[in-house]
C-alpha positions as CSV (number, residue, x, y, z in Angstrom):
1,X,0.0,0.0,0.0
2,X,3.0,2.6,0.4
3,X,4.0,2.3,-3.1
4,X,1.1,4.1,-4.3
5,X,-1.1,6.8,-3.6
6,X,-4.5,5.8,-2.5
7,X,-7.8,6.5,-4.6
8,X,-10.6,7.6,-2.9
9,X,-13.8,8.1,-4.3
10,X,-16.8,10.3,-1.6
11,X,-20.0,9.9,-2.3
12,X,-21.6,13.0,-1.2
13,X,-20.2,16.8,0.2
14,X,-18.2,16.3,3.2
15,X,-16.9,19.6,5.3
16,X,-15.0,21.6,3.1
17,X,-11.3,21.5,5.7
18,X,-11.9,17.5,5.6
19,X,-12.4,17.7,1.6
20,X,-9.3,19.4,1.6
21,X,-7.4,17.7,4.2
22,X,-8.2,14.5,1.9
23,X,-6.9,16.0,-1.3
24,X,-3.4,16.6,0.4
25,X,-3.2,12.8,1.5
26,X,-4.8,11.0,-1.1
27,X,-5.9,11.1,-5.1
28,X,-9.8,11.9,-4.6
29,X,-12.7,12.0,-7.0
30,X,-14.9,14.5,-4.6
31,X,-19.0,14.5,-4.9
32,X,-19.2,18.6,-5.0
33,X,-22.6,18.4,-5.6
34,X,-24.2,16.4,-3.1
35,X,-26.0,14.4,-5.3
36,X,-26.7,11.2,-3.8
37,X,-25.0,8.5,-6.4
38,X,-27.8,5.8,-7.5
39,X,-27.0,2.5,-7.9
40,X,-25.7,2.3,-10.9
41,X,-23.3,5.0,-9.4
42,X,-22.3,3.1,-6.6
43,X,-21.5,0.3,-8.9
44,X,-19.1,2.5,-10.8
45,X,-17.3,3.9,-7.9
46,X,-16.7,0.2,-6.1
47,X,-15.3,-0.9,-9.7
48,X,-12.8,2.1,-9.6
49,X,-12.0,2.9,-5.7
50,X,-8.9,1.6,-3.9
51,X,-11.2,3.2,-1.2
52,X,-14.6,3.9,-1.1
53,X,-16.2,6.6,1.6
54,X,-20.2,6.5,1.7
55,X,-22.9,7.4,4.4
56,X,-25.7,6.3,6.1
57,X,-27.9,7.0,2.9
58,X,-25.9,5.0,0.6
59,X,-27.1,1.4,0.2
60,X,-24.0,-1.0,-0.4
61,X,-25.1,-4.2,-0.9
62,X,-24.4,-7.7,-2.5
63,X,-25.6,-6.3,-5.7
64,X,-23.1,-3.5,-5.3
65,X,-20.0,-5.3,-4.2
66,X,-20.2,-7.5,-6.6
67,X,-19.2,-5.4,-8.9
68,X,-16.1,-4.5,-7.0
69,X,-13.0,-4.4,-8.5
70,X,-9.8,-6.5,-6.4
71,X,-8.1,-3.5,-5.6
72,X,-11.0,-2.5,-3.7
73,X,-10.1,-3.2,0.0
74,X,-11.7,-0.5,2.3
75,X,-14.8,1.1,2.9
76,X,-14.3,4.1,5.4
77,X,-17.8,4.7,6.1
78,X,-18.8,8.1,7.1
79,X,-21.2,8.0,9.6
80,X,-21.9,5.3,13.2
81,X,-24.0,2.9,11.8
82,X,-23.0,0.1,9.2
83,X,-26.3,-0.8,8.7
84,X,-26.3,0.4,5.1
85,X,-23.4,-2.0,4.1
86,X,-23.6,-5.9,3.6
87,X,-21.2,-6.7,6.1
88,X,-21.0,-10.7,5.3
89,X,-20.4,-9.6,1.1
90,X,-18.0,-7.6,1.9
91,X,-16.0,-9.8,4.5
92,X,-16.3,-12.8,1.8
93,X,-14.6,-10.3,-0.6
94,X,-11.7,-9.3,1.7
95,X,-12.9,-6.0,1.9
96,X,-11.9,-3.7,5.5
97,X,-15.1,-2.0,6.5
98,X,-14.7,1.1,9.6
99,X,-16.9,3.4,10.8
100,X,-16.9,6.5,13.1
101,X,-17.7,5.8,16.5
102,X,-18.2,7.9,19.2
103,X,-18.4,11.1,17.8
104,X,-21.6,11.5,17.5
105,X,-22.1,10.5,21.1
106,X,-22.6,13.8,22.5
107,X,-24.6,15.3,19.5
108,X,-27.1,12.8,19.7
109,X,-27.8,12.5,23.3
110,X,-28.4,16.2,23.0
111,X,-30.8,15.9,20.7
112,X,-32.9,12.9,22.2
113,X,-32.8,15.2,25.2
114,X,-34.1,18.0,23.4
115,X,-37.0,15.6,21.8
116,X,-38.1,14.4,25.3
117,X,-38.4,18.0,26.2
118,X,-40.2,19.1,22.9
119,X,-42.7,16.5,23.1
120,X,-43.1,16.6,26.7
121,X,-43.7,20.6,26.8
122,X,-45.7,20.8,23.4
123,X,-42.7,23.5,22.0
124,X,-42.9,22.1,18.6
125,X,-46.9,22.5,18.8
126,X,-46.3,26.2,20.7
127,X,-44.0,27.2,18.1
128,X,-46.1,26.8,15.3
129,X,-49.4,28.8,17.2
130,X,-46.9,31.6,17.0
131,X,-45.6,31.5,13.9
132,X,-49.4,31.2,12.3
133,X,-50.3,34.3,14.2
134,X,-53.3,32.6,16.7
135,X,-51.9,33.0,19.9
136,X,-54.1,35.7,21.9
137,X,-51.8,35.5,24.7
138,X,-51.7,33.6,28.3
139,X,-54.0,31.8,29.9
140,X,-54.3,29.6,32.9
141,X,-55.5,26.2,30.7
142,X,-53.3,27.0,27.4
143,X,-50.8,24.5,25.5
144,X,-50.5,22.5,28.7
145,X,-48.0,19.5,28.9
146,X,-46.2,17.1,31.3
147,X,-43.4,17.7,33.9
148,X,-40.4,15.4,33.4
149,X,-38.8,15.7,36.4
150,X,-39.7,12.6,38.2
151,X,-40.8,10.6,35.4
152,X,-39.5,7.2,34.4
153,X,-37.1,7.1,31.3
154,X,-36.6,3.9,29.8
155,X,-33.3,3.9,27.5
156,X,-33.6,0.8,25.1
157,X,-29.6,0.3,24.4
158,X,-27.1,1.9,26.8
159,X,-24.2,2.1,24.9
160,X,-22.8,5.0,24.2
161,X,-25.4,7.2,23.3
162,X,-27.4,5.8,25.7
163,X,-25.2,6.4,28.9
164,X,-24.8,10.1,27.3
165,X,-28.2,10.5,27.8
166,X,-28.6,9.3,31.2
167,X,-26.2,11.1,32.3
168,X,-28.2,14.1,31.0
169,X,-31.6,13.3,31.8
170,X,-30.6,12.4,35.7
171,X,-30.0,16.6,35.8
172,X,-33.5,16.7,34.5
173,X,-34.6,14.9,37.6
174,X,-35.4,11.5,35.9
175,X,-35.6,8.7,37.1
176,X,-33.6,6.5,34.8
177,X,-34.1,2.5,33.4
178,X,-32.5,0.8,30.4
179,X,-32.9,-2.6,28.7
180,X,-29.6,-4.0,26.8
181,X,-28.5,-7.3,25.7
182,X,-26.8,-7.4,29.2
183,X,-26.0,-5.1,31.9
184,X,-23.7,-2.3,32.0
185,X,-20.8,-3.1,34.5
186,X,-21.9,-2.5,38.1
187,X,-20.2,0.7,38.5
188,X,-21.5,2.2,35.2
189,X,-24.9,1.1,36.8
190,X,-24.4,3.0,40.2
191,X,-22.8,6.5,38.5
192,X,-25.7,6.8,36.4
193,X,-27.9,5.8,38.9
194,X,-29.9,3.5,36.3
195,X,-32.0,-0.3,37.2
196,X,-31.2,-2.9,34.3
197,X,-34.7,-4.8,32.8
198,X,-34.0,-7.6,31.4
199,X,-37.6,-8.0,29.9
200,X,-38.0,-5.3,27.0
201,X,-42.1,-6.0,27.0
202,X,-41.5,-5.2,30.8
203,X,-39.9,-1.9,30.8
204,X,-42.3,-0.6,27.9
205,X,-44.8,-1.3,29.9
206,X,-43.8,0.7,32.8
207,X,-41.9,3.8,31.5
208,X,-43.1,7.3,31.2
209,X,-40.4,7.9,28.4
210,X,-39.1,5.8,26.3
211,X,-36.0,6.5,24.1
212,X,-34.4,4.4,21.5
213,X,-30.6,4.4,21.6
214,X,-29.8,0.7,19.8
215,X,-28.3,0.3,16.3
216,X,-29.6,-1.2,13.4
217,X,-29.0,-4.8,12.5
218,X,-31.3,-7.6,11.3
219,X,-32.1,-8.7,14.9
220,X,-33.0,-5.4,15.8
221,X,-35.3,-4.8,13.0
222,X,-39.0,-4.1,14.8
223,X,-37.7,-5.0,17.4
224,X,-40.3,-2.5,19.2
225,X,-43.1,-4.4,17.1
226,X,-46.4,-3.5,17.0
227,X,-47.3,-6.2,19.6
228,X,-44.6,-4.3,22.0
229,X,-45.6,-0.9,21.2
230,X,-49.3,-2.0,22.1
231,X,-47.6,-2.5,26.2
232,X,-46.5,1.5,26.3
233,X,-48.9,3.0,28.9
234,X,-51.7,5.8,27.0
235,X,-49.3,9.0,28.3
236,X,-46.5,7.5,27.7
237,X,-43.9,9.5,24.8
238,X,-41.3,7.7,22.3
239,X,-38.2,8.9,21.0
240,X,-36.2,7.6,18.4
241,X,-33.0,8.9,17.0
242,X,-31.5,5.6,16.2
243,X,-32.8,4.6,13.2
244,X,-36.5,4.4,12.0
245,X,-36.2,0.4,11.3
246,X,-36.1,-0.2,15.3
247,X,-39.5,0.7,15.3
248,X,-43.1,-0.9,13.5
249,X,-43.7,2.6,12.1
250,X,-47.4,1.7,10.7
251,X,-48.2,0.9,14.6
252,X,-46.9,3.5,16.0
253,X,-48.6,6.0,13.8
254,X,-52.0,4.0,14.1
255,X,-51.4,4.5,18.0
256,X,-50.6,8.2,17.9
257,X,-53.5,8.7,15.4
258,X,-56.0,7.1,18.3
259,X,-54.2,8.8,21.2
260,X,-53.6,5.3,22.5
261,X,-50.1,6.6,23.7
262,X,-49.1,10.2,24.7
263,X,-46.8,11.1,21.2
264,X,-43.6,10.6,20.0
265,X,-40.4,12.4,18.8
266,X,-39.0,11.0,15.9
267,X,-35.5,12.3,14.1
268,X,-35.4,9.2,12.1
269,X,-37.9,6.9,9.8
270,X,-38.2,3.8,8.7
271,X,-38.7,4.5,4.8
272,X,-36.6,8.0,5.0
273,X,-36.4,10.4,3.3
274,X,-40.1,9.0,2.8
275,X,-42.0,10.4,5.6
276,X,-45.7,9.1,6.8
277,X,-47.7,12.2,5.7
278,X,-50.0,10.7,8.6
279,X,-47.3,11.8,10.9
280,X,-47.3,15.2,9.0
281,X,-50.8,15.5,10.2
282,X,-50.5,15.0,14.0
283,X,-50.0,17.2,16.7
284,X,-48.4,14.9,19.3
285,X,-45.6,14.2,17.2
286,X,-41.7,16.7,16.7
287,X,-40.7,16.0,13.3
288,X,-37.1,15.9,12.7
289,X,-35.2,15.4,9.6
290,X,-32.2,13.3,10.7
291,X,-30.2,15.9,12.2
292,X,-29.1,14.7,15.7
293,X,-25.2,14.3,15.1
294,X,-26.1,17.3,12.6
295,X,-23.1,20.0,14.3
296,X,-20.1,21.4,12.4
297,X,-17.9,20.0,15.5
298,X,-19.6,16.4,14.6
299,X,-19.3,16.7,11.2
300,X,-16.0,17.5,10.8
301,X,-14.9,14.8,13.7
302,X,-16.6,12.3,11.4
303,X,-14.3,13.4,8.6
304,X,-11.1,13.3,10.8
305,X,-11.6,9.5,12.2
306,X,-12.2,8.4,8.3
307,X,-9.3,10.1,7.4
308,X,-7.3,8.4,10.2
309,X,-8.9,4.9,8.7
310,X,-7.7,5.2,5.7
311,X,-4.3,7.0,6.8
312,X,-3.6,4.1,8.5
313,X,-4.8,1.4,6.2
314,X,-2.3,3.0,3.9
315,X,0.3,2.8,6.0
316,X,-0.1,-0.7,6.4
317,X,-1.7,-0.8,9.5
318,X,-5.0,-2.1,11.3
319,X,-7.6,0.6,10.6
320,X,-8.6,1.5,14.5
321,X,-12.6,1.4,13.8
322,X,-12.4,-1.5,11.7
323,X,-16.1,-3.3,11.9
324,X,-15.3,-6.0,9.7
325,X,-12.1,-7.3,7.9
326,X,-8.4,-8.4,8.3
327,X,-5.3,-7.1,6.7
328,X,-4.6,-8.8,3.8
């Protein structure tokens, strides 16, 4: 790999100092107009890359790698998730796949915390009386919602994001409860101040808040199905800024519609950019469009641990997010 300089083909506009950081250390073909490539695109760049960098929007399956091309041998994926890339085609096809965890943490934890607050408080819903001009000013029974502090906050997932967010809503005053594979070390458990479930139909059914913090992969698919989502008690909120597959959208929505649960803040969807125009039409719902890692300081972290990736795969060395892959 240090006999020659690395090409790198981006599929969409990254932050112009990583863009140019990139040009410096590698030969790049650069996606300056943000155009999401299509498949047929995505076939084109695997057949030409060295190294290919896509995002959580690009869809890099079997069909795709198989039209790779040998001297493909990383993917230095910019985003958390590897949900959007067939992880068992590219491993049979030798092919290094990394990611860029941990960046995102603090972005994202943020934002869920800002969702539980927006759909709690009704500031989406008081925004837009504002803004339309029929807001005739206080009164004692107007745009009343719920008090968080003291509430119970179920976090589905405590990894990363998760613990973030406990930390954060324990300032909030709330009482804090997470379901994961298997329990946070003990004294992750007693800093945050959190009780482990080990039943997921249990905890949905007694949380106030429920916030989804657990990646996408084929065992997490529905995994809050619409049998689950049924348990969540009628005042009970949802938030979701992990990925819109977690959740049986077509339930949810059919619960919200009925007021069968209290609402739900959603930054991600489960056919996005598709959005339920159901949704569109509800009032006990903050619509988000993907944005909670959406900061400059997130953005251009992203592009500095990809650039490491691939830095160090040139180098000869182990990539330090690898996902999937050996040296070959």
């Amino acid at each position: 790999m240090r006999s020659k300089r690395l090409f790198v083909i981006v599929t969409r506009k990254l932050p112009d100092p990583i863009e140019t950081r990139m040009m410096e250390l590698f030969a790049c073909r650069l996606n300056l107009s943000d155009k999401a490539f299509d498949k047929s695109e995505l076939r084109a760049a695997v057949g030409q890359a060295d190294v290919l960098v896509p995002t959580v929007t690009d869809r890099i399956d079997a069909e795709v790698l198989a039209a790779a091309s040998p001297a493909l041998k990383l993917i230095a994926s910019f985003g958390t998730g590897v949900d959007h890339v067939d992880l068992a085609a590219a491993q049979q096809r030798g092919i290094i796949v990394t990611n860029t965890p941990g960046v995102l943490t603090e972005d994202t934890a943020d934002m869920t915390m800002a969702l539980i607050l927006a759909v709690s408080r009704r500031l989406a819903e008081g925004e837009r009386l504002i803004r339309s001009g029929g807001w005739t000013g206080w009164s004692p029974t107007s745009m009343l919602g719920h008090r968080i502090w003291g509430k119970r906050l179920g976090i589905v997932g405590m990894g990363r994001i998760g613990m973030a967010l406990a930390r954060r809503a324990t300032g909030f005053g709330l009482s804090i409860h997470y379901h994961n594979r298997r329990p946070v070390p003990e004294d992750v458990e007693n800093a945050l101040e959190a009780t482990y479930w080990e039943s997921l139909d249990q905890i949905l059914a007694h949380m106030d808040i429920i916030s989804v913090n657990c990646p996408h992969t084929p065992a997490t698919f529905h995994l809050l199905s619409a049998r689950r989502l049924r348990l969540l008690q009628p005042h009970a909120i949802i938030v979701n800024t992990a990925r819109g597959e977690i959740v049986d959208e077509e339930e949810l929505v059919r619960l919200l519609e009925i007021r069968a649960i209290g609402g739900a803040g959603l930054d991600v969807f489960e056919h996005e950019p598709a959005v339920d125009p159901r949704l569109l039409a509800l009032d006990n719902v903050v619509l988000l469009p993907h944005m909670g890692s959406a900061t400059i300081e997130g953005r251009i972290g992203m592009g500095e641990r990809v650039i490491i990736n691939i830095k160090t795969f040139a180098d000869g060395h182990r990539p330090p997010d690898r996902v999937i892959g050996s040296m070959l």
